[in-house]
Structure formats: structure tokens, C-alpha cells
C-alpha positions in Angstrom: -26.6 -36.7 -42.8 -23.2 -35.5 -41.3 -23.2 -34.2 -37.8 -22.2 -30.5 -37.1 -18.4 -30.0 -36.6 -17.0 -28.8 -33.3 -14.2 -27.1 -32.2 -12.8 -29.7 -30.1 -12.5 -31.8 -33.3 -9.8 -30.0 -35.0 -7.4 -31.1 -31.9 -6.1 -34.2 -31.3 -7.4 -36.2 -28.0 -5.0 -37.2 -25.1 -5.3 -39.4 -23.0 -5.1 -38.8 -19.0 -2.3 -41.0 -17.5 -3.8 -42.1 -14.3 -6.7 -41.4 -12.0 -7.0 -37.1 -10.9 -3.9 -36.3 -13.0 -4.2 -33.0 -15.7 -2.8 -33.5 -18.7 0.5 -31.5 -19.0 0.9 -31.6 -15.4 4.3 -33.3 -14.0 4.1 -35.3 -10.4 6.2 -32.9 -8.1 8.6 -35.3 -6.0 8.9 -33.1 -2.4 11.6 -33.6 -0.3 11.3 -32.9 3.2 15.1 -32.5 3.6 16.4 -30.9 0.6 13.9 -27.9 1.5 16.0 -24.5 1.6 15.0 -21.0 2.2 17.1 -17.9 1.2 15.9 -14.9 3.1 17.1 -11.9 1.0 18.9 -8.9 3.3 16.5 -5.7 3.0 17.7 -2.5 4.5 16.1 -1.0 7.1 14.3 2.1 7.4 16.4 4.1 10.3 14.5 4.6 13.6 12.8 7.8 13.6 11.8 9.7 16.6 7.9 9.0 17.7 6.0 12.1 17.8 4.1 12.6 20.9 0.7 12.4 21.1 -0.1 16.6 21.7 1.5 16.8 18.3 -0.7 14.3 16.2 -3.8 16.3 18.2 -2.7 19.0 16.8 -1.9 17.8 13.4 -5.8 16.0 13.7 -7.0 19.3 13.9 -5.3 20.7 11.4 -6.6 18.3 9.2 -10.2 18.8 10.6 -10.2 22.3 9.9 -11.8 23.6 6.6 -10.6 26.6 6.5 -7.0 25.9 5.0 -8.9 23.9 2.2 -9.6 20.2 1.4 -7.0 17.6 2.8 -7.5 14.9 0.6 -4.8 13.8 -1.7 -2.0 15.5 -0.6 0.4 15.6 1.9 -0.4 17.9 5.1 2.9 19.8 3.8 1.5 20.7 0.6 -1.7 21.7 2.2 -0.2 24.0 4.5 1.6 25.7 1.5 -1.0 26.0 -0.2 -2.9 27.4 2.7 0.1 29.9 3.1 0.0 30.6 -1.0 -3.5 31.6 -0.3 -3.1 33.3 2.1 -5.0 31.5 4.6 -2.4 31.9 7.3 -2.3 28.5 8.6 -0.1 27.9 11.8 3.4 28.2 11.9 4.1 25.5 14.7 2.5 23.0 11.9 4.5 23.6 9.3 7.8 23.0 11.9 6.3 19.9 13.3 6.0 18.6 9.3 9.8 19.3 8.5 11.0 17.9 11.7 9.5 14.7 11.5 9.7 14.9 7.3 10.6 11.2 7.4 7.5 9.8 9.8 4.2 8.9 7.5 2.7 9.5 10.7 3.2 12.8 10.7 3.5 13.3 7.1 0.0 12.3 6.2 -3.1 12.9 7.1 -5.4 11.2 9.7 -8.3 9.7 8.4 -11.5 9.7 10.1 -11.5 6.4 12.3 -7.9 5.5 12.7 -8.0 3.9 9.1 -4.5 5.2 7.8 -1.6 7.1 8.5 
């Protein structure tokens, strides 16, 4: 009676070549003083003015307030045009804060419950 075949069979068998080595795997030689590091130049982002803190209140509750429509998703921009598009008159002192600090994720997104994100 001949035993079942198995799938293993159709390769052929290698050998390990020493104790906790992987088959395929090449010994590493590490030298201690040949080790060299290139740290690649990134640009940086230019400094951008900090908003005070009576502006991101004031941007909290703008994003707090449900009556210029959900926040999620978009920028605080966007939902203050859309706000205007509806005519939901939101504030005008918003929409200046957002252009001046256009560049500031602080300012340009919104404030998530908990201090979570930007």
C-alpha cells in the first residue's frame, strides 16, 4: 500500500548548516567602526506666529456651535463658507482669524473634544 503524497515531497530537502541558522539566511558580519549614518537635509516649515489663546477660545466655540452646521471633515474655512453660502451668518472675526493664520493647523482645523488633535 503506498502512503498518501504530500506537498512537501515535490521539493527537494535542505539541509540547515549549523545550530539556529534559517536556510537562505546569510551571517551578517557587524562592524562597530565602519557604522555610518547619513542624515538627509529636510526643509523646514517657516516659523509661524502662535495664536493666542482668546483666539483658539473663540475658534472652540465656533466649532462647538451647531448652528453653522456639522464640523467634521472639513476645514473650519470651508465651514464658515459654507455657513455664509447658507446664509447662516457666521462671524466675521472668524473668518479673519482663519486667513491670517492660513498656514497654522492649529488654527486651521478644528478642535476635537479632549485635546486629541489639532
Amino acid at each position: 500500500m503506498e502512503q498518501p503524497r504530500r506537498i512537501t515531497d515535490s521539493f527537494p530537502r535542505r539541509r540547515r548548516r549549523g545550530p539556529g541558522r534559517l536556510p537562505g539566511r546569510l551571517k551578517v558580519k557587524k562592524d562597530k567602526d565602519k557604522v555610518q549614518v547619513k542624515v538627509l537635509d529636510c526643509p523646514r516649515a517657516p516659523s509661524q506666529p502662535t495664536p493666542d489663546q482668546a483666539l483658539l477660545e473663540m475658534l472652540r466655540r465656533f466649532d462647538l456651535s451647531w448652528e453653522y452646521g456639522p464640523c467634521s471633515g472639513i476645514t473650519r474655512l470651508q465651514r464658515w463658507e459654507r455657513a455664509q453660502e447658507l446664509g447662516l451668518s457666521p462671524p466675521g472675526p472668524i473668518r479673519d482669524a482663519l486667513l491670517e493664520y492660513r498656514d497654522n493647523p492649529d488654527v486651521t482645523y478644528r478642535w476635537v473634544w479632549g485635546g486629541m488633535g489639532p
